[in-house]
C-alpha positions, 0 to 999 in steps of 0.5 A: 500500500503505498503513502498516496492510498493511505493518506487519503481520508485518514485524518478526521474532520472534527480533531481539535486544532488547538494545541499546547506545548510541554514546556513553561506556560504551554510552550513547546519543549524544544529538544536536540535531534540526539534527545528527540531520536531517543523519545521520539516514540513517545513524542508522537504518542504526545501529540496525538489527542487523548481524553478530549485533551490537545495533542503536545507540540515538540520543537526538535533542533539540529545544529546551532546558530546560523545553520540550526534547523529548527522542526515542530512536531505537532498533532494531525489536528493542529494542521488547518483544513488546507494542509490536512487535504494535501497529507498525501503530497508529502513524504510519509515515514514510519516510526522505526524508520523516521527514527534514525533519519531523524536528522535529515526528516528536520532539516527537510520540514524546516527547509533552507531559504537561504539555499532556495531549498524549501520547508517539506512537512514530514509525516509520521504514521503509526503503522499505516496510520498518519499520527504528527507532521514535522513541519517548520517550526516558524509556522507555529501561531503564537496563540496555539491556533491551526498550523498554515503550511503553504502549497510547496509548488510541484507535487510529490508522490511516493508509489511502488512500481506496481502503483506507477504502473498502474496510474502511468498514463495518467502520471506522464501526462501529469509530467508533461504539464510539470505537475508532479513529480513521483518517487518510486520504489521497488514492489518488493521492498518499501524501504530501499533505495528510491528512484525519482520521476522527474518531468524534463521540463522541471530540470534546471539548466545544469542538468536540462542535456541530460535527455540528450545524454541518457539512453531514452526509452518508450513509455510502453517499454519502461512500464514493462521494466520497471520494477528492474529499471529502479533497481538500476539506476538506484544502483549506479554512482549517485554523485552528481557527476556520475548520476545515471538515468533512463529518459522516458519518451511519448511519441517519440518527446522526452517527457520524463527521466528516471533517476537516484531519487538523491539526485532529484532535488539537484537536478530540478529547478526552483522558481519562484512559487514553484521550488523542488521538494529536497527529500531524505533518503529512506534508510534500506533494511537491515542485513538478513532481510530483518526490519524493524519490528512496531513502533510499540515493540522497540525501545527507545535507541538513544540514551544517557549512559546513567539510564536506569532501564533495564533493555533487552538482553543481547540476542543469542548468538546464531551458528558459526558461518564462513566468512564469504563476502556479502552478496549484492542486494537489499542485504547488502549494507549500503555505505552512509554519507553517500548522498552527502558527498555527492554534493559537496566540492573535495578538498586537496591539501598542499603537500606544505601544510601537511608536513607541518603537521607531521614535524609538529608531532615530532618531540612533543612526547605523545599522541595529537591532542585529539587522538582518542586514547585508553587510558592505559599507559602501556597500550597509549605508548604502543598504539600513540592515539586513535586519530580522526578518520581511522578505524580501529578494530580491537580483536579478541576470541570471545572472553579475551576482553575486546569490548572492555578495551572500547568500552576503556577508550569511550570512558577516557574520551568523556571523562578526561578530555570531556567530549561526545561519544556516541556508543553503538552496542550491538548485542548489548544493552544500555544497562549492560554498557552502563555497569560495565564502566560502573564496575571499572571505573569503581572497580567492583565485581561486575557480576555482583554488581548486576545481580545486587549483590554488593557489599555496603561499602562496594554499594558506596563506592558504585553509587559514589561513581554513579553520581560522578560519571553523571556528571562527567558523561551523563551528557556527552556519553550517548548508547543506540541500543536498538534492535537491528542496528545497522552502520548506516544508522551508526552514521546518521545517529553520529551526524547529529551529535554536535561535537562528537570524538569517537564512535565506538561499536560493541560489537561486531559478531563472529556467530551469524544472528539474522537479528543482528546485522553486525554479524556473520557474513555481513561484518566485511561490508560493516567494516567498509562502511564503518572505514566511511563513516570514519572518512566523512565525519573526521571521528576515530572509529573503534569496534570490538569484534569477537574473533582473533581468526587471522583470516578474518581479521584481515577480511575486514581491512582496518587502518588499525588492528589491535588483537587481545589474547589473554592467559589468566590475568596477563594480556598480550595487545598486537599492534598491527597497520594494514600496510605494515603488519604487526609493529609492536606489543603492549602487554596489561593486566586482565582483571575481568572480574571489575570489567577492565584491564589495568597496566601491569605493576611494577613487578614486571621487566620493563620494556617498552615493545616487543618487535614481532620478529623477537623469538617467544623467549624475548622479554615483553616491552616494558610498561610504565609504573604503577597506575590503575590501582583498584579504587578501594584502596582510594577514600570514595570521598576524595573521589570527585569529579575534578579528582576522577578526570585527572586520575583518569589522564595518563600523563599525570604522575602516580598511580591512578586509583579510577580507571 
């Protein structure tokens, strides 16, 4: 059923169009997209009207100053009756999948007048069913009367193939008066990639030759094919430059093309009275074939590491299965960011200031103020930071501690240079990412912790970190814990995080699970596109996987590979670049009954690396002092906040009593 038969009619005539707002005096709550993407299921059960009572408005904003988008949320009823007859003109959206393009679905409904990029209302159904509008949130009256959004100019469809089919005739002659223009997506699957009908005489003057350079079919013809022709060109290059086509002609006159609906927007005039509709790309299904389950059946994606709920456990994990790369199709993970970079101009960087950069690291003693560390001193001095634009991948057969190590990074990251990380647990649940970094950071036993079964004085001393790590990360440090995750909702959910440092995936599965796309076969396309996300968002990108297969490890063709294997309390770290192989060894401590692992003491012959041609009787590098002492050994009330940043710096002297 497609967005144009199900919009119609479904809003009822005598819905109240007044609304109110959350905030002070009925004002709306104004949230940022990273908060709102979290609530968002509750927000839109907010503003539906119930017991006679309006429905809630939300302000959601993306960005900050100039660039700030700002998108109301509001009620079905809230619209007045001309913009409730023109529901199904605009894009539709269900809930699991508005949630993690929450960002883009802002910026469309607030537009962009200074770029000639239109505001486009965005609905949002629950299931079949219109639930709230996001539209710009400037239209909101100030006495809370019925919301106006003006005719945008072209009309928008959305339709399957079969749907097109079905009204062709009558769609081409809508086109070649420029009347409308469609967006059409594959029969089989609502969510792929989509492609754009656009009526030649809306195309501007950039892109007006493409009917001369496109190959041009025959309505009778394209009709026959195109479920396949979709598919095509969805599938080609979408940069503007390598944009691919199908023009569709009517007695032998070019009326229509069939492009990347991406694309569209670039491609189609804005006059005056009359500007293009700028519409995000639907996200495509998780690997496996999975899609997100109701709206009503999954919680919520995003929250602060101090969120008390209990999530689901992690998922069980399937059969082993050999590692053959992903087959082409809808499994396929698609690479984020693609419809971003298509538009914007690359830069080139002259060789000069390059080596500028290079020299200044020289004698400084340490890694670039802005590589991500461990906060493990013995491991910083081997690995010299995580740098932007690098994915790093942290390997380890399953026990050997992978996940604690990027859990390690992301608690340095907030807690000493107090900045953004976005932590995408795969398996894991906010719960489980929160008494984790509990259990270390209080060092606590960890399964004690999880089943309430600490001693009083180890309840302080976790309560005490509770209360710290709330204030220190309890705004920086965000969790997606939601089902089905994919790398391209790690990207879109990091885009909206102002600031970010460090993306970090706990983690990727060796075992394939049909309900976690981070997993089995899927994991060398996942590896790809997390190398993108690295790319496009100038972040470094840490992931555990499960596994320390040679094979494998070296399928997934990271920048950096850190491999972990452990004998009881000792842990070997192999440093490894994809160009040079394994350079050097850090050697820890494994105390996995406090979820951490600390450097080794002083009692250990220290060295800094051991080369990996050294024969196995060769001495392990060495490892700097003492620190990581366990936090008992600390009063719990020297530890505050400032203490407890500074403890968690590797370069300060000392032994550190909070990991």
């Amino acid at each position: 059923m497609s967005d144009r038969s199900v919009l119609s009619d479904a809003v009822p005539a005598d819905w109240g169009s007044v609304w109110v707002g959350a905030g002070t005096d009925g004002a709306p709550e104004v949230l940022q997209v990273s908060v709102a993407r979290g609530r968002l299921f509750e927000l839109v059960t907010q503003a539906r009207p119930q017991g006679g009572k309006p429905g809630v408005v939300t302000v959601v904003t993306k960005g900050r100053g100039k660039k700030e988008a700002r998108a109301a949320l509001v009620p079905l009823g809230c619209l007045d009756e001309s913009a409730r007859s023109r529901l199904s003109e605009w894009p539709s959206w269900a809930q699991t999948a508005a949630r993690p393009k929450l960002g883009d679905l802002v910026v469309a409904a607030a537009g962009d007048p200074e770029q000639g990029v239109p505001a486009t209302p965005q609905v949002l159904l629950d299931r079949t069913t219109p639930a709230a509008v996001l539209v710009n949130a400037a239209l909101l009256p100030d006495d809370g009367g019925p919301v106006k959004v003006a005719v945008s100019g072209w009309r928008h469809l959305t339709l399957s193939a079969r749907e097109a089919a079905q009204d062709w005739a009558a769609l081409l002659g809508e086109m070649a008066s420029g009347e409308v223009w469609v967006e059409v997506y594959r029969s089989k699957s609502s969510t792929s990639s989509r492609a754009a009908l656009v009526p030649v005489v809306a195309l501007n003057a950039e892109h007006a030759g493409l009917p001369e350079t496109w190959p041009v079919r025959d309505e009778a013809s394209v009709l026959g094919e195109l479920d396949a022709l979709v598919e095509e060109v969805t599938g080609k290059a979408t940069t503007q430059h390598d944009a691919h086509g199908v023009v569709v002609a009517r007695e032998g006159a070019p009326v229509a093309v069939l492009m990347n609906a991406s694309q569209a927007p670039l491609a189609m005039v804005r006059p005056a009275g009359r500007p293009s509709v700028a519409q995000p790309e639907r996200p495509r299904p998780a690997p496996g074939g999975v899609q997100d389950p109701a709206a009503g059946d999954i919680e919520l994606r995003v929250a602060s590491v101090a969120a008390p709920d209990e999530a689901h456990d992690a998922a069980a994990p399937g059969e082993l299965d050999t590692m053959d790369p992903e087959p082409a199709g809808e499994s396929a993970e698609p690479v984020p960011g693609a419809g971003l970079a298509g538009a914007s101009r690359r830069s080139v960087s002259a060789l000069g200031d390059v080596l500028r950069e290079v020299m200044a690291l020289q004698g400084s003693g340490g890694p670039p103020t802005e590589a991500a560390r461990f906060g493990l001193r013995g491991l910083d001095e081997v690995v010299g930071g995580l740098l932007p634009g690098k994915l790093t991948l942290v390997a380890g057969a399953p026990g050997a501690g992978s996940s604690l190590l990027v859990a390690a990074v992301a608690s340095d990251t907030v807690l000493r240079r107090r900045l953004p990380v976005l932590y995408a647990a795969s398996g894991l649940t906010r719960t489980d990412v929160a008494m984790r970094v509990i259990a270390a950071q209080a060092a606590v036993n960890y399964r004690a912790l999880r089943t309430g079964q600490l001693t009083d004085e180890e309840q302080e001393r976790a309560a005490t970190v509770g209360a710290q790590l709330s204030v220190l990360a309890g705004s920086v440090w965000h969790i997606d814990d939601g089902a089905g995750l994919t790398a391209s909702d790690i990207a879109e959910v990091a885009r909206d995080i102002e600031g970010l440092a460090l993306v970090v995936v706990d983690r990727l599965q060796r075992a394939h699970d049909p309900a976690v796309p981070l997993s089995g076969r899927a994991l060398p396309a996942a590896a790809q596109a997390l190398t993108h996300v690295a790319r496009l968002l100038k972040v470094p990108v840490v992931a555990a996987v499960d596994t320390d297969e040679a094979e494998l490890v070296a399928a997934l063709d990271a920048d950096v590979t850190l491999t972990v294997r452990r004998r009881d309390d000792r842990a070997e770290v192999d440093y490894a670049e994809r160009d040079f192989g394994t350079l050097a060894c850090a050697v820890l401590r494994a105390d996995l009954a406090c979820a951490r692992f600390t450097d080794v003491p002083d009692s250990v012959d220290p060295t800094l690396v051991k080369a990996p041609q050294a024969t196995e009787t060769s001495a392990p590098s060495s490892v700097a002092g003492p620190q990581n002492a366990p936090a008992g050994d600390v009063p719990v009330e020297e530890r505050d906040p400032e203490l407890l940043a500074r403890q968690s710096d590797p370069e300060q002297a000392g032994p550190r009593q909070v990991h």
